[in-house]
SEMIFI-897023 format. One record per residue (C-alpha): residue number from 1; residue in three letters; z, x, y. Coordinates in steps of 0.1 Angstrom, whole numbers. Layout:
% SEMIFI-897023
n = NUM | res = Ala | pz = Z | px = X | py = Y
...
END
This chain:
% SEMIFI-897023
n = 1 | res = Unk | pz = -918 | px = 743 | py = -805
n = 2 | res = Unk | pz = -922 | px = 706 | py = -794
n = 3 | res = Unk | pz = -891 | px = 684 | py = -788
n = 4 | res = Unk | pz = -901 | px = 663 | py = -820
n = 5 | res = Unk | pz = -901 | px = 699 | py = -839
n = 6 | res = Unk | pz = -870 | px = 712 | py = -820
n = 7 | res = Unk | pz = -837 | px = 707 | py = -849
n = 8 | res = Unk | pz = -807 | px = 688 | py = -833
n = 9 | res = Unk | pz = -777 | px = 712 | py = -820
n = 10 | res = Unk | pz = -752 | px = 723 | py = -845
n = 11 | res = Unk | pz = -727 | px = 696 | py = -829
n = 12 | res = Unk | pz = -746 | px = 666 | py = -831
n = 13 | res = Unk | pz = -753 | px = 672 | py = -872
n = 14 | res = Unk | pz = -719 | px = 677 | py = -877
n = 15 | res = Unk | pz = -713 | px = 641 | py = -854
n = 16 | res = Unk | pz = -732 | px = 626 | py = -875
n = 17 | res = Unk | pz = -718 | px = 639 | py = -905
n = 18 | res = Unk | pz = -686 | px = 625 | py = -894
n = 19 | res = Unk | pz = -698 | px = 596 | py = -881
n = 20 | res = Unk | pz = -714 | px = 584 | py = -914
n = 21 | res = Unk | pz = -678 | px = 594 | py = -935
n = 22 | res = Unk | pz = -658 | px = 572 | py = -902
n = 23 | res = Unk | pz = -682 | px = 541 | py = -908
n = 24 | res = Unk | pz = -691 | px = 539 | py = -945
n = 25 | res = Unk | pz = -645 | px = 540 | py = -949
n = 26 | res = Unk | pz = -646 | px = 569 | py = -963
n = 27 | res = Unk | pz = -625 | px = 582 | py = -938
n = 28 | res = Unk | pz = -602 | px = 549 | py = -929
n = 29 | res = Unk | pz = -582 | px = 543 | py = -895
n = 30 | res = Unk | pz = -548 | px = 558 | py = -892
n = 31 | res = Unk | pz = -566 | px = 595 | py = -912
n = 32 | res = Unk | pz = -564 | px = 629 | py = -896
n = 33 | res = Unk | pz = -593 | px = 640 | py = -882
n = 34 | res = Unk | pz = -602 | px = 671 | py = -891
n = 35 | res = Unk | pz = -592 | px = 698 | py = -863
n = 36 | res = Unk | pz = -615 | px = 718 | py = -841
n = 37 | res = Unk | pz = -603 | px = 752 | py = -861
n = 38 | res = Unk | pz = -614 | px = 732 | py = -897
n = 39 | res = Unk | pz = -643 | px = 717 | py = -880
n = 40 | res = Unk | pz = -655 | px = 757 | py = -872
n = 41 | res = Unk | pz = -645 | px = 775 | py = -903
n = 42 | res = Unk | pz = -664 | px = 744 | py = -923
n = 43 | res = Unk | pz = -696 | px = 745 | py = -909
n = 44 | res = Unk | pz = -691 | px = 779 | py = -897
n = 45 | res = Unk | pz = -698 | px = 769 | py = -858
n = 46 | res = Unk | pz = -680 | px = 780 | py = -827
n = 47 | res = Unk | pz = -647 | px = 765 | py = -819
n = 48 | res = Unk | pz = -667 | px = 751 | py = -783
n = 49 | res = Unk | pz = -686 | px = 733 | py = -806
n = 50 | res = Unk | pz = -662 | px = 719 | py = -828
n = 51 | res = Unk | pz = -641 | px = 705 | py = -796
n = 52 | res = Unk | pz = -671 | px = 692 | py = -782
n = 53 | res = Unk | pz = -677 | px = 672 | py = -821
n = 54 | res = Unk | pz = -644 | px = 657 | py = -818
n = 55 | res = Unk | pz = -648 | px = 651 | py = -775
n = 56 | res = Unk | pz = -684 | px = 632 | py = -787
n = 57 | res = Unk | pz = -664 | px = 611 | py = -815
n = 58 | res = Unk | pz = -641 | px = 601 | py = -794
n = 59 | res = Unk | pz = -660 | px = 589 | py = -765
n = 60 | res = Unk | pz = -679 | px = 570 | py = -792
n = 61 | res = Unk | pz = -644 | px = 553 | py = -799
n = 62 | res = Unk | pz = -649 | px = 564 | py = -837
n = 63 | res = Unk | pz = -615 | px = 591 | py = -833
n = 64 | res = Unk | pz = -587 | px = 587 | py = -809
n = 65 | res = Unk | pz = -556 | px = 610 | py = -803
n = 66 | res = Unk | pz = -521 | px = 599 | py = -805
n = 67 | res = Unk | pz = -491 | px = 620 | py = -795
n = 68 | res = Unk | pz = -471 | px = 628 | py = -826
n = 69 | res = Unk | pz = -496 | px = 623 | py = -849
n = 70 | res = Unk | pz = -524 | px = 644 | py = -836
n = 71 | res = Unk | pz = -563 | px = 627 | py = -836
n = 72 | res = Unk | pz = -568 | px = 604 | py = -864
n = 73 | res = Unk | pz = -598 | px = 581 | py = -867
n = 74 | res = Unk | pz = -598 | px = 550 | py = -848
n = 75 | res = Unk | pz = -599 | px = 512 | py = -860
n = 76 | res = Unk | pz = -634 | px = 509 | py = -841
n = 77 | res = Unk | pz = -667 | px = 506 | py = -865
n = 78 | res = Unk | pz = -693 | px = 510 | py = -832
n = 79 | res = Unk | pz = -720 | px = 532 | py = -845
n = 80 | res = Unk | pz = -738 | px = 538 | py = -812
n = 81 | res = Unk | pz = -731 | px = 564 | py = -790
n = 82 | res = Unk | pz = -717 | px = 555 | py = -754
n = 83 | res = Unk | pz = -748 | px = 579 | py = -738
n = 84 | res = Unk | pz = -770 | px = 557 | py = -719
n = 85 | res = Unk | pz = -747 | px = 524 | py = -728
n = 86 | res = Unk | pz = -731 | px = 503 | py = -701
n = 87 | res = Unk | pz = -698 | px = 498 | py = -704
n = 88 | res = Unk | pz = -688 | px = 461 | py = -697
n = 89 | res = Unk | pz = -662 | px = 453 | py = -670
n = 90 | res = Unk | pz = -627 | px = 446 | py = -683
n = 91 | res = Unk | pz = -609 | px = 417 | py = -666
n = 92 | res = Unk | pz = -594 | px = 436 | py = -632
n = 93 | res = Unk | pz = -614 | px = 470 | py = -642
n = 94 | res = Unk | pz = -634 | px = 473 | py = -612
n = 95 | res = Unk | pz = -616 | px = 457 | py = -584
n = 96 | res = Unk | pz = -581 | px = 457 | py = -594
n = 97 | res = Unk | pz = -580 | px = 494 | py = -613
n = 98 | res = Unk | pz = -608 | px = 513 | py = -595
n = 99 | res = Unk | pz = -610 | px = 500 | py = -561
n = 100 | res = Unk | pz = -588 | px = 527 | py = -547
n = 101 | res = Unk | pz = -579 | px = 566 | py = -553
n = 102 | res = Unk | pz = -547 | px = 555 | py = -566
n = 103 | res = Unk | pz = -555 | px = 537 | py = -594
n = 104 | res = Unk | pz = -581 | px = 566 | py = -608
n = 105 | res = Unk | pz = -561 | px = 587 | py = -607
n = 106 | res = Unk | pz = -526 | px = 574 | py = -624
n = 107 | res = Unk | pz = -551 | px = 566 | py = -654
n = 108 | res = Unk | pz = -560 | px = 598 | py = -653
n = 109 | res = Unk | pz = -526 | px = 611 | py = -651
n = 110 | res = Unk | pz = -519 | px = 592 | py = -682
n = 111 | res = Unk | pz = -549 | px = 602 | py = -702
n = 112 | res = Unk | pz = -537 | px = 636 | py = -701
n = 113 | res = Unk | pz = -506 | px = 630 | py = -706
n = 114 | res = Unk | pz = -509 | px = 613 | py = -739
n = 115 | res = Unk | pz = -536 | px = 635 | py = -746
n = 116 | res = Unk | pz = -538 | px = 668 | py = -728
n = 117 | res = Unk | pz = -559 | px = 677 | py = -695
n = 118 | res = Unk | pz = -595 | px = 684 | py = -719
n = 119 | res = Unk | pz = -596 | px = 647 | py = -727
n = 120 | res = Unk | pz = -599 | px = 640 | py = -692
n = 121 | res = Unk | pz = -637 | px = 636 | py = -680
n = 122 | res = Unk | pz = -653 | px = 611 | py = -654
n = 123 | res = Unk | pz = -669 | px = 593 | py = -690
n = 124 | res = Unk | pz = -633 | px = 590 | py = -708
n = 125 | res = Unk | pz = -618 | px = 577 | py = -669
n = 126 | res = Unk | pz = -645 | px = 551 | py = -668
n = 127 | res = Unk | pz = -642 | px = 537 | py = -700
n = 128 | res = Unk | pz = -601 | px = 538 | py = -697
n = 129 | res = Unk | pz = -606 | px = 520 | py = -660
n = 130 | res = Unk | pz = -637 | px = 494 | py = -674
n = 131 | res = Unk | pz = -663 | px = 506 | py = -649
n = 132 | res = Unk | pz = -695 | px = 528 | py = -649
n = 133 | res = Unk | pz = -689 | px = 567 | py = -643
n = 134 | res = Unk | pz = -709 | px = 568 | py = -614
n = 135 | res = Unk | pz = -684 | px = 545 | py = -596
n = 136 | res = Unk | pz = -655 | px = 574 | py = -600
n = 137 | res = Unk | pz = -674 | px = 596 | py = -577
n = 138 | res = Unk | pz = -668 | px = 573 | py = -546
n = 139 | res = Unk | pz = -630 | px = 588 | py = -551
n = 140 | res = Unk | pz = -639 | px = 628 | py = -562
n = 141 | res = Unk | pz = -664 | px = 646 | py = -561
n = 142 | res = Unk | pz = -658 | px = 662 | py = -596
n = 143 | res = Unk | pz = -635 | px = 673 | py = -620
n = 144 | res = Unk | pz = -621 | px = 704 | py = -602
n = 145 | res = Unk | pz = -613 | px = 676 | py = -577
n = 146 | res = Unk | pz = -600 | px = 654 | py = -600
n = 147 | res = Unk | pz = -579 | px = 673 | py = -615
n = 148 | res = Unk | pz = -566 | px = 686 | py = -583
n = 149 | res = Unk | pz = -556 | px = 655 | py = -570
n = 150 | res = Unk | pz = -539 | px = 646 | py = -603
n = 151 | res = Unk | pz = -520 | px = 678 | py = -596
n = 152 | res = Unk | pz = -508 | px = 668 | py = -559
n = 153 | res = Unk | pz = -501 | px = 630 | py = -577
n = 154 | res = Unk | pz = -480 | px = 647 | py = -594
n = 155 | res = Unk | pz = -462 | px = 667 | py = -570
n = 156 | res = Unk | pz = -460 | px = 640 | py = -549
n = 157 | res = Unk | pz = -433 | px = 626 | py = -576
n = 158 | res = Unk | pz = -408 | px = 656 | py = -567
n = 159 | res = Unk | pz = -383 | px = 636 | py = -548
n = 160 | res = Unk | pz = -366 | px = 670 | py = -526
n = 161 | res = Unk | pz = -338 | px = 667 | py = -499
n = 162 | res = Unk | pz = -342 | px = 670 | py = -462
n = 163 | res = Unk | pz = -324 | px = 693 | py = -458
n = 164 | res = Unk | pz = -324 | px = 714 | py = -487
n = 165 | res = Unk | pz = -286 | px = 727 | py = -499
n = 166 | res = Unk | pz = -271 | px = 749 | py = -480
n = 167 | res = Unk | pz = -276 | px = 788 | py = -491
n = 168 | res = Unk | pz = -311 | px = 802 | py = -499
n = 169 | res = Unk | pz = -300 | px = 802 | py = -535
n = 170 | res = Unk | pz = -286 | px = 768 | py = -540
n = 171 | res = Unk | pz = -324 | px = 756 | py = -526
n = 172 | res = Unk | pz = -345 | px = 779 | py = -550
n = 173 | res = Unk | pz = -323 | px = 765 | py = -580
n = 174 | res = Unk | pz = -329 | px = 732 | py = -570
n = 175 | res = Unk | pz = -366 | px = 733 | py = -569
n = 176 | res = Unk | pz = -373 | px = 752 | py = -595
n = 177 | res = Unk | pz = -354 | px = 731 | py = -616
n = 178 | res = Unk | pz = -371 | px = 700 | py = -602
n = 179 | res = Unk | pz = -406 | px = 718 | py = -609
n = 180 | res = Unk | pz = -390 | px = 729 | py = -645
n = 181 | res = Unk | pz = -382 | px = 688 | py = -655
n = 182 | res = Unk | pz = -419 | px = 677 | py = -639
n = 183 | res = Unk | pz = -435 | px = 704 | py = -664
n = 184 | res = Unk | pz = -417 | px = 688 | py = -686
n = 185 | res = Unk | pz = -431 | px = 652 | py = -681
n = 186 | res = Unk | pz = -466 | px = 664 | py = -677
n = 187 | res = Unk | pz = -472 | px = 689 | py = -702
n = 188 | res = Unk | pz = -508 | px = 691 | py = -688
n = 189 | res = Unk | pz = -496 | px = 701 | py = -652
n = 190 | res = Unk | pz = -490 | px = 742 | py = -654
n = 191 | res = Unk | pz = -532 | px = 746 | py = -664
n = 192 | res = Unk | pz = -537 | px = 724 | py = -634
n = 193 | res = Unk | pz = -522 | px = 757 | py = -614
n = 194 | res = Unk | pz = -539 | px = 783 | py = -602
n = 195 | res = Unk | pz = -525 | px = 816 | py = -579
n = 196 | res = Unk | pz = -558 | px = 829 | py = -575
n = 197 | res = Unk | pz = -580 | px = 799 | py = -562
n = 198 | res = Unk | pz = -546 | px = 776 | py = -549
n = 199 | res = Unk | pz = -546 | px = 739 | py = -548
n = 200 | res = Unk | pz = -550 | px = 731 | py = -513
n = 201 | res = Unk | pz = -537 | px = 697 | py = -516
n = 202 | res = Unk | pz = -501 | px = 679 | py = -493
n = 203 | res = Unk | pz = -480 | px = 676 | py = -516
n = 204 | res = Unk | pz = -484 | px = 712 | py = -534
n = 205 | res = Unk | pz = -483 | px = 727 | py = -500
n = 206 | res = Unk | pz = -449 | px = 712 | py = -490
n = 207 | res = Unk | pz = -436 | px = 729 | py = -523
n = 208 | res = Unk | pz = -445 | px = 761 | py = -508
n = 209 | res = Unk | pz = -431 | px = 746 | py = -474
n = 210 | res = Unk | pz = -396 | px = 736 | py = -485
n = 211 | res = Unk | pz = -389 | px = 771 | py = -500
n = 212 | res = Unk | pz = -403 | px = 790 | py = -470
n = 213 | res = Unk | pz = -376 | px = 766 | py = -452
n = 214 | res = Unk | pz = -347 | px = 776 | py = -476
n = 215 | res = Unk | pz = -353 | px = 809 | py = -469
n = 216 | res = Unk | pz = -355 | px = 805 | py = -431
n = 217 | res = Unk | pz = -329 | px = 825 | py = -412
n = 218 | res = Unk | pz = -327 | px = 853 | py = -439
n = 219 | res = Unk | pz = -346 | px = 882 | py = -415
n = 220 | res = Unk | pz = -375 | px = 883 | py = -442
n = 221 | res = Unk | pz = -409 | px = 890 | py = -428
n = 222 | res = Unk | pz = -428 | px = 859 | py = -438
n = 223 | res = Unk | pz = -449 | px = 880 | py = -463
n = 224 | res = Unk | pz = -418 | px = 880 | py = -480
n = 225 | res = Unk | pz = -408 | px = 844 | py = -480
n = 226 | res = Unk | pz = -446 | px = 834 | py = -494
n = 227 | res = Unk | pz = -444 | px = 857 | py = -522
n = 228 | res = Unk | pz = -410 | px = 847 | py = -530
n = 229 | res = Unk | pz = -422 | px = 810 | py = -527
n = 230 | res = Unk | pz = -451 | px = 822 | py = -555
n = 231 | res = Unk | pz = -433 | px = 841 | py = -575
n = 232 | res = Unk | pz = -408 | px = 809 | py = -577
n = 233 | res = Unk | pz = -430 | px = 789 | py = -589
n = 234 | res = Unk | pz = -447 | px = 809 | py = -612
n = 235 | res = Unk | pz = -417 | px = 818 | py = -632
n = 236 | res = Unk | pz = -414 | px = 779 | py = -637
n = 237 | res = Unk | pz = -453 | px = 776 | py = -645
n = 238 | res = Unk | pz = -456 | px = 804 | py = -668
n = 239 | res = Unk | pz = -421 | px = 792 | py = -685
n = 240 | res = Unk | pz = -437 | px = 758 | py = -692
n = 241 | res = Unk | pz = -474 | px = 767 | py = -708
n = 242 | res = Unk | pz = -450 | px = 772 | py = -742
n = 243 | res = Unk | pz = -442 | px = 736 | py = -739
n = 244 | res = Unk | pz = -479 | px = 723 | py = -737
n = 245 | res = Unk | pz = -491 | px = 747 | py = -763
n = 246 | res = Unk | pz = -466 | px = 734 | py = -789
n = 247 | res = Unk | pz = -470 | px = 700 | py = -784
n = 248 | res = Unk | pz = -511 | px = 709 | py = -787
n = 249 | res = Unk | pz = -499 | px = 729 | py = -818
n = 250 | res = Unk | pz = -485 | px = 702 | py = -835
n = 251 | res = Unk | pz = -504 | px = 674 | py = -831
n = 252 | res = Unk | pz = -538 | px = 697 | py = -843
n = 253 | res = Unk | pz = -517 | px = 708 | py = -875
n = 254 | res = Unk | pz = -494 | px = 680 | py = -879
n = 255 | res = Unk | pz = -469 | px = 704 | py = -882
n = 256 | res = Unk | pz = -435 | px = 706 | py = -865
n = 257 | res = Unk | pz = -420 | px = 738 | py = -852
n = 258 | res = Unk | pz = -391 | px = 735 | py = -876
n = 259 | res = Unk | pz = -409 | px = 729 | py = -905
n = 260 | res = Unk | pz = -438 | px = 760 | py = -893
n = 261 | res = Unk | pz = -406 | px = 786 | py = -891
n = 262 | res = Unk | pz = -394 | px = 773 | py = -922
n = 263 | res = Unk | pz = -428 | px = 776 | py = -945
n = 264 | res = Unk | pz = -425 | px = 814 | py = -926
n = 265 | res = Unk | pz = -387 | px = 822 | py = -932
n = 266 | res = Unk | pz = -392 | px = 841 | py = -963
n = 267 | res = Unk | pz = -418 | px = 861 | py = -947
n = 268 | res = Unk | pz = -392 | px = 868 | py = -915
n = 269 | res = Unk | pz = -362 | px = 873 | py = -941
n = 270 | res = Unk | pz = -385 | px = 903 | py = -959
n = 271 | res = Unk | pz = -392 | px = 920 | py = -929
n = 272 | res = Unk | pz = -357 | px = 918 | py = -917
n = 273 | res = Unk | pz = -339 | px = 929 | py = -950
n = 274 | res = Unk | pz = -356 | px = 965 | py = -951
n = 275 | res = Unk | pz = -335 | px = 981 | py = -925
n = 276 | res = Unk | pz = -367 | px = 987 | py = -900
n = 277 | res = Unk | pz = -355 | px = 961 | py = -877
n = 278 | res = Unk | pz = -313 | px = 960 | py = -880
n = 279 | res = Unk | pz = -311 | px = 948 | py = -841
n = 280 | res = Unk | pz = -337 | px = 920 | py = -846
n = 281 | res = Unk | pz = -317 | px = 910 | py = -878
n = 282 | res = Unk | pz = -288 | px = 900 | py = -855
n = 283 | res = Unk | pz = -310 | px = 876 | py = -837
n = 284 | res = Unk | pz = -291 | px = 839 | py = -839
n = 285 | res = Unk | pz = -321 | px = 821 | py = -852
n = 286 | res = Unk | pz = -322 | px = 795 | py = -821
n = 287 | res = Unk | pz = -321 | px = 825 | py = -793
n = 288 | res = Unk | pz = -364 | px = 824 | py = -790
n = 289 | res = Unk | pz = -369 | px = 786 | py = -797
n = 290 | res = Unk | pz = -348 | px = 773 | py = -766
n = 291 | res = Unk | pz = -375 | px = 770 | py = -742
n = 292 | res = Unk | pz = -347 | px = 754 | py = -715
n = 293 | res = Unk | pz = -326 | px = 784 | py = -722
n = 294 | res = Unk | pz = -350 | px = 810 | py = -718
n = 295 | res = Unk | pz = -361 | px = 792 | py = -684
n = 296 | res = Unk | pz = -327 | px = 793 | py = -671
n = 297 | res = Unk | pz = -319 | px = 829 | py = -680
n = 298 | res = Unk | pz = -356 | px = 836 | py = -666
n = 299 | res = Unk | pz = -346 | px = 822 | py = -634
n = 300 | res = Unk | pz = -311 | px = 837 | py = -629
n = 301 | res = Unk | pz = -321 | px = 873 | py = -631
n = 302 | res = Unk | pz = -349 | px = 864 | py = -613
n = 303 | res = Unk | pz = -331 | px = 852 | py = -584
n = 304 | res = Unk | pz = -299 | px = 880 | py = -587
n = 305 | res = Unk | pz = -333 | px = 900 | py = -578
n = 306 | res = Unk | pz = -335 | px = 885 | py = -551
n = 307 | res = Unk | pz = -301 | px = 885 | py = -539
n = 308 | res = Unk | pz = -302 | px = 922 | py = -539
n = 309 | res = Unk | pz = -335 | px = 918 | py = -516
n = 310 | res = Unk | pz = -319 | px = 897 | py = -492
n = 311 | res = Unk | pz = -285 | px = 919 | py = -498
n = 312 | res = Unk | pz = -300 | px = 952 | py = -489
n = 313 | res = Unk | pz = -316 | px = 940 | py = -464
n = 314 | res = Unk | pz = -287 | px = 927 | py = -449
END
């Protein structure tokens, strides 16, 4: 089949489908977008494709995201896709915001912030920074990079004592903690993470450094002290992917946690009145919601653990 025969991927006739609703009004600025799960149970696609409708719609500048209110479509009436278009210069773009490493990557920083780490790519940085895409690549090589270096950015904002508190323990609560309230600000940061392929990176290192330091003088083989140092930190990253998933949660439904458990009480106050379940049914209803709480209690028992270590081997 030629390329004149060949039909159009699934994505792009459901962009233009869109596209046509977006600029003829009738879907005005300030409406919901449709999400990617009602995008693929409506024309029957693949969730990848329906995030990559909304992804194309948005570089177009037809949809844009907003935290709280999830994506809605956008005041701009451009029909024409940005593929192949140059993007003119905005006052300062390229020599005040992209002339250094700095300035890339704080916008990117606050892209995903605002909108989570996926709407980060070298097309949405170069239209947020007013230069062309290729320009980004004097500063990383790609996304993995990018994304990396947003990470140690980041990291970098972790403002630890030298030297730590005394007692091992006193030092572990006080960077976890630190790591817990940085989650916290960047809900984006724990996918940045990886244990299996680590960011090699100075400021993510000297996380790793500072524990092995709080633990120095303890008589722990070093083996130890580096899988304590992991096992830290993953606690505090697997605590915090609730956090990102909720806020991604609610601003694809539009629907609060409150209001979600509330539309599913009755369901919860069935299964709990039969008798199946009479130690669940003592539950107080704000237990598994605390996500602070269930941090801290995470990281006490995970540390009295860890005193018995260091305690035995004492």
């Amino acid at each position: 089949m030629s390329s004149a025969q060949r039909p159009d991927p699934p994505y792009r006739r459901i962009v233009a489908e869109l596209r046509a609703r977006i600029l003829t009004g009738d879907l005005r600025p300030g409406d919901r977008m449709l999400s990617t799960r009602q995008i693929a149970q409506r024309w029957g696609v693949a969730v990848a494709t329906a995030t990559r409708v909304v992804a194309t719609l948005r570089d177009e500048g037809l949809v844009e995201t907003k935290v709280g209110s999830g994506t809605v479509i956008g005041a701009r009436r451009d029909p024409e896709p940005t593929a192949g278009r140059v993007t003119p210069p905005r006052p300062g773009g390229v020599a005040e915001q992209a002339s250094t490493r700095g300035h890339v990557l704080r916008a990117a920083i606050a892209i995903a912030d605002a909108e989570g780490l996926d709407a980060v790519t070298m097309r949405r940085l170069a239209a947020e920074l007013g230069v062309g895409p290729m320009s980004l690549y004097r500063h990383v090589e790609n996304k993995d990079e990018l994304v990396a270096r947003m990470a140690d950015e980041v990291f970098g904002e972790l403002d630890l004592p030298t030297p730590g508190p005394p007692g091992w323990r006193a030092g572990l609560e006080l960077i976890a903690r630190r790591q817990w309230q940085l989650c916290r600000r960047h809900l984006w940061l724990p996918r940045a993470v990886s244990f299996t392929r680590p960011l090699l990176v100075p400021n993510v290192m000297a996380q790793t450094e500072w524990v092995l330091r709080a633990l120095d003088g303890l008589g722990l083989p070093m083996a130890t002290g580096v899988r304590e140092a992991l096992t830290l930190h993953a606690l505090v990253i697997t605590a915090a992917l609730p956090l990102a998933d909720e806020v991604e949660a609610e601003q694809e439904t539009g629907v609060p946690l409150d209001r979600w458990w509330r539309a599913r009480r009755a369901r919860a106050d069935e299964l709990l009145a039969g008798g199946r379940f009479p130690l669940l049914a003592t539950i107080p209803p704000d237990v598994t919601s605390d996500l602070d709480e269930l941090f801290e209690y995470g990281l006490a028992r995970h540390l009295d653990g860890f005193a018995a270590l260091v305690g035995g081997r004492a």
